[in-house]
C-alpha positions in Angstrom: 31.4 -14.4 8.2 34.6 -13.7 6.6 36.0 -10.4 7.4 38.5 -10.1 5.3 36.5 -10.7 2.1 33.9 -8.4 3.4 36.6 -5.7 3.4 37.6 -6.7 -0.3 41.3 -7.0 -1.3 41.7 -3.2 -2.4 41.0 -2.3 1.1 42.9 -4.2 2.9 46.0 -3.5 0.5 45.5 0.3 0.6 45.8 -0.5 5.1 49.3 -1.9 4.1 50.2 0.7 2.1 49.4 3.1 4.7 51.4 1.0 7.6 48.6 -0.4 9.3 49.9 -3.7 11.6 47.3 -6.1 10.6 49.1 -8.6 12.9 48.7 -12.7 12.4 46.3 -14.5 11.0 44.9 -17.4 12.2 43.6 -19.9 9.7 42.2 -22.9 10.5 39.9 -26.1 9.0 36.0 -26.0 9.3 34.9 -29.4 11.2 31.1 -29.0 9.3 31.2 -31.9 7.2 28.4 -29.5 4.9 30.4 -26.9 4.7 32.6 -28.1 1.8 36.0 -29.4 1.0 38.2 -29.5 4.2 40.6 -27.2 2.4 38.3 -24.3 3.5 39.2 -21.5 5.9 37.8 -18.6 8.1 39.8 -15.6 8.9 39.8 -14.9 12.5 40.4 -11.5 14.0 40.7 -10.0 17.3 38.6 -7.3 17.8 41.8 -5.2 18.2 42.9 -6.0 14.4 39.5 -5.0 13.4 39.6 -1.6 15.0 42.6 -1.0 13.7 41.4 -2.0 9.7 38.6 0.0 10.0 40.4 2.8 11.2 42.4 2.4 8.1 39.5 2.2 6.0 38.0 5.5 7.2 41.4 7.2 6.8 41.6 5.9 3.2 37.9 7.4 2.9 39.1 10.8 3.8 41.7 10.6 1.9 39.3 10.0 -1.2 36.7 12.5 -0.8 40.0 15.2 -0.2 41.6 14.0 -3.8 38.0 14.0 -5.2 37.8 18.1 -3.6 41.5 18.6 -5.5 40.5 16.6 -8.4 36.9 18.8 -8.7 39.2 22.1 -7.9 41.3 21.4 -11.0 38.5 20.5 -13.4 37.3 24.0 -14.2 36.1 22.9 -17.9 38.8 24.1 -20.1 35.8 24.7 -22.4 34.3 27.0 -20.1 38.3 28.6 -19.6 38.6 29.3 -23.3 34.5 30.9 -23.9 35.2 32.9 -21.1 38.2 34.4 -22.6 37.0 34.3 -25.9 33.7 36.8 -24.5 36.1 38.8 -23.0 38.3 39.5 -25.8 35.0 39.8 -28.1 34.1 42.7 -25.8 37.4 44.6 -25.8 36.9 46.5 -28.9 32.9 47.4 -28.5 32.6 47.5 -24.5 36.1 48.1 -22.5 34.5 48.5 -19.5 32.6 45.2 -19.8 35.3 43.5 -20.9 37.0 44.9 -17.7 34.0 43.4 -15.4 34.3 40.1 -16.9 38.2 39.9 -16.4 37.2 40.5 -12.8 34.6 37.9 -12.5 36.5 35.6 -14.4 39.5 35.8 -11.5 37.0 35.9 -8.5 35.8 32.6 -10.0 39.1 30.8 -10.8 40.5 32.3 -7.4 37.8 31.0 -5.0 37.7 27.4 -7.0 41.1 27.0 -6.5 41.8 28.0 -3.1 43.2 25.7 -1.0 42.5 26.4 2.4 39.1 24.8 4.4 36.8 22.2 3.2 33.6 24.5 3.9 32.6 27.9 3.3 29.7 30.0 3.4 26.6 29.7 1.2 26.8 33.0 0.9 30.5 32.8 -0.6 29.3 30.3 -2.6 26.7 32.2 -4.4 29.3 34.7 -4.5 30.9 32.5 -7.3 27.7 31.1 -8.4 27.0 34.9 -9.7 30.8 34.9 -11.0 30.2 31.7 -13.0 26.7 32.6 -14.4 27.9 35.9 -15.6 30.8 34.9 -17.6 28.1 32.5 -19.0 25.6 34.9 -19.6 28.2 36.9 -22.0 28.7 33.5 -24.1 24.8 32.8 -23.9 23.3 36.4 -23.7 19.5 36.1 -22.5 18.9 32.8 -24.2 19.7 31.6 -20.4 18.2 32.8 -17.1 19.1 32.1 -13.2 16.8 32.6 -11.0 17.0 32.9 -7.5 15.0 32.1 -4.5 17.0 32.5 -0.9 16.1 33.2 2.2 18.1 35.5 4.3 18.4 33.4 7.1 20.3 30.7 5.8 23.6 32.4 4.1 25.6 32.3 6.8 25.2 28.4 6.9 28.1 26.4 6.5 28.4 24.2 3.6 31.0 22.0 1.7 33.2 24.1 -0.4 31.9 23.9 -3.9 28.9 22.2 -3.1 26.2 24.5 -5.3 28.5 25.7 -7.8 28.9 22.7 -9.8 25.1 22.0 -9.8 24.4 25.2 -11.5 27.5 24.2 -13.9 26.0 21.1 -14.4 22.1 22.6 -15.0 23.6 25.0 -17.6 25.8 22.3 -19.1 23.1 20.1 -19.5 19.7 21.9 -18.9 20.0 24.7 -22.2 18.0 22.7 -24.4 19.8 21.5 -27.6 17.0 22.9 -30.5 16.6 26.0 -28.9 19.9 27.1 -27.5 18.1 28.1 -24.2 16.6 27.7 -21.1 16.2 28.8 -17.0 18.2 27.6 -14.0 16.0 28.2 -10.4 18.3 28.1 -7.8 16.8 27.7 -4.4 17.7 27.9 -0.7 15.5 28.1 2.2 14.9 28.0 5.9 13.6 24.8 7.4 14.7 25.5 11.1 17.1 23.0 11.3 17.9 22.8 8.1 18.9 24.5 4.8 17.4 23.2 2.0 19.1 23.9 -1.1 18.1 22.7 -4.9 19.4 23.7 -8.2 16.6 23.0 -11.3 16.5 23.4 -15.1 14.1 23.5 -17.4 16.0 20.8 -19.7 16.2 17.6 -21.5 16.3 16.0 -18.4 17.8 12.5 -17.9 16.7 9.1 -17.4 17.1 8.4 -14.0 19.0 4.8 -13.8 21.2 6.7 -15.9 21.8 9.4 -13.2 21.4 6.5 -10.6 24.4 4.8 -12.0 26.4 8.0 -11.8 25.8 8.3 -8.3 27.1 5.3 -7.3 30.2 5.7 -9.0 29.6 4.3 -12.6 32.6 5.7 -15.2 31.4 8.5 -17.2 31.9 12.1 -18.4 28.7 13.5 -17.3 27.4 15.0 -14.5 30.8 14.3 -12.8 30.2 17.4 -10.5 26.8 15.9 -8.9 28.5 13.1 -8.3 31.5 14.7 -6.6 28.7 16.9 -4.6 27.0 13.8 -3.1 30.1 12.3 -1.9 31.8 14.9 -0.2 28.1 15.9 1.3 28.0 11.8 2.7 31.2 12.3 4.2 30.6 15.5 5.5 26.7 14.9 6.7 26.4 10.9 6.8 25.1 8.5 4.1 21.1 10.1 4.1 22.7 13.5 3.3 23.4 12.6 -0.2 21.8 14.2 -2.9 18.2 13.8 -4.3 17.7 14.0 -7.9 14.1 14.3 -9.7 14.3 14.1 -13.1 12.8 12.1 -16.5 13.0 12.7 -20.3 11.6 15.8 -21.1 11.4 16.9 -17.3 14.0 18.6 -16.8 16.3 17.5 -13.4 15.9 18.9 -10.0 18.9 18.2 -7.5 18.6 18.9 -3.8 20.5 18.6 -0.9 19.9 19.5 3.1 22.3 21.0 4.9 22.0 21.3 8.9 22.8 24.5 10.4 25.8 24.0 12.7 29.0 23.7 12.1 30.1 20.3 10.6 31.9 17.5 12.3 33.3 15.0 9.6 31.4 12.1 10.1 31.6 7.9 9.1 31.2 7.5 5.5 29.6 4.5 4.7 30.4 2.5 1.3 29.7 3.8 -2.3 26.3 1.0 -1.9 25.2 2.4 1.3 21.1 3.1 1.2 20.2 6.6 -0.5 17.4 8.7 -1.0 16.1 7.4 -4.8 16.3 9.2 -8.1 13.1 9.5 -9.4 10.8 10.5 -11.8 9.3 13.8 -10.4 9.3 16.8 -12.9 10.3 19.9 -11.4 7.8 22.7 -9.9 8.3 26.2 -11.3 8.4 29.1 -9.0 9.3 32.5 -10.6 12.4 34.1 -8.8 15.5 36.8 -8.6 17.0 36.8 -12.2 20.4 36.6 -11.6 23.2 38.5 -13.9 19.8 40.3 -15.5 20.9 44.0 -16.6 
């Protein structure tokens, strides 16, 4: 087996970049007369050399999921920047005081989003800014969208990715208010499985088709649903490749996104490649609980 073209050549110039000592080489002719021409060669390794490349490699990971966290801190939509400002200087001259609450949720949002220290918070924290974001939302959308939510107690203090639920709910408003009638519901769930904390975000949308969302997950170029995408990845290299996400979703079905969360505090963990086994994407239409309304007045 050829090591080095298992590794691929993006990888093993990214280890020379970063200093790695890969050390000689030593090439040689295969003596199978079926093996081919005898201008063929094998890469052989020490075991040493392949410590240190995969060393490399899982730096370089790291390194990746930290500039996706700084790429997905600076993308606060600058759509969602200017409607936010817009609904608070639409509320200046007939509300004040409103206008003065959503300033404030407006900067709680962009503060915690940007912050730069930790790579995990609280999921309490993080519904802190889920409420910010939905009700800077909710003055752009008035009641034509509803968040409802279902959590249990005993799972806010779990620790979770930073940004890990906020930009599912972003991405269930963005894509879940259906386009004829300018509305719909978010459910946002979280609850207690012992071990676990099982947390989903579902809309009452469009939906998707689910190659489609399939292909976004493992890394395909496009402009939507970059956020889930960002989520699974950074919850793979926080949790291990079956932590990823699990997305239920069809034409007409809405889409239902779901992670698990165990409920200790995280040790960064092996991520293994972008084609590494994951739960599917399928076809499930979502269940509808009734829930917590949140940002009702």
């Amino acid at each position: 087996m050829n090591f080095l073209a298992e590794l691929g050549p993006l990888v093993l110039a990214l280890a020379l970049v970063a200093g790695v000592v890969l050390a000689a080489v030593l090439l040689y002719r295969t003596h199978d007369d079926d093996a081919g021409p005898a201008s063929a060669r094998q890469a052989v390794i020490s075991p040493e050399i392949r410590e240190q490349l995969s060393e490399a490699e899982e730096s370089l990971r790291r390194q990746l999921v930290e500039a996706e966290l700084r790429s997905l801190r600076a993308q606060i939509s600058p759509h969602f920047i200017y409607n936010s400002l817009n609904a608070i200087a639409a509320s200046i001259p007939t509300d004040p005081v409103r206008a003065r609450e959503l300033v404030l949720d407006f900067a709680d949002f962009t503060r915690y989003s940007l912050r730069a220290e930790g790579e995990y918070t609280t999921l309490r924290e993080e519904l802190a800014a889920v409420e910010s974001y939905v009700l800077l939302e909710k003055a752009r959308f008035g009641e034509r969208i509803q968040v409802k939510l279902q959590i249990a107690p005993e799972v806010l203090g779990v620790q979770i990715p930073f940004l890990a639920v906020q930009p599912l709910v972003e991405n269930a408003v963005r894509h879940g208010v259906d386009s004829d009638t300018g509305s719909g519901t978010v459910w946002l769930r979280a609850a207690d499985t012992a071990t676990h904390a099982e947390i989903s975000v579902e809309d009452d949308g469009p939906g998707a088709d689910p190659e489609a969302i399939r292909q976004v997950l493992h890394g395909a170029a496009s402009n939507a649903h970059i956020g889930v995408r960002n989520v699974d990845l950074r919850l793979r290299q926080a949790y291990g490749a079956a932590a990823g996400l699990v997305v239920e979703t069809a034409p007409g079905a809405g889409m239902k996104v779901s992670m698990r969360v165990p409920k200790f505090q995280p040790d960064p963990v092996r991520t293994e490649p972008p084609n590494a086994q994951r739960q599917p994407v399928t076809q499930s239409p979502p269940a509808r609980q009734p829930g917590e309304d949140l940002g009702a007045s």
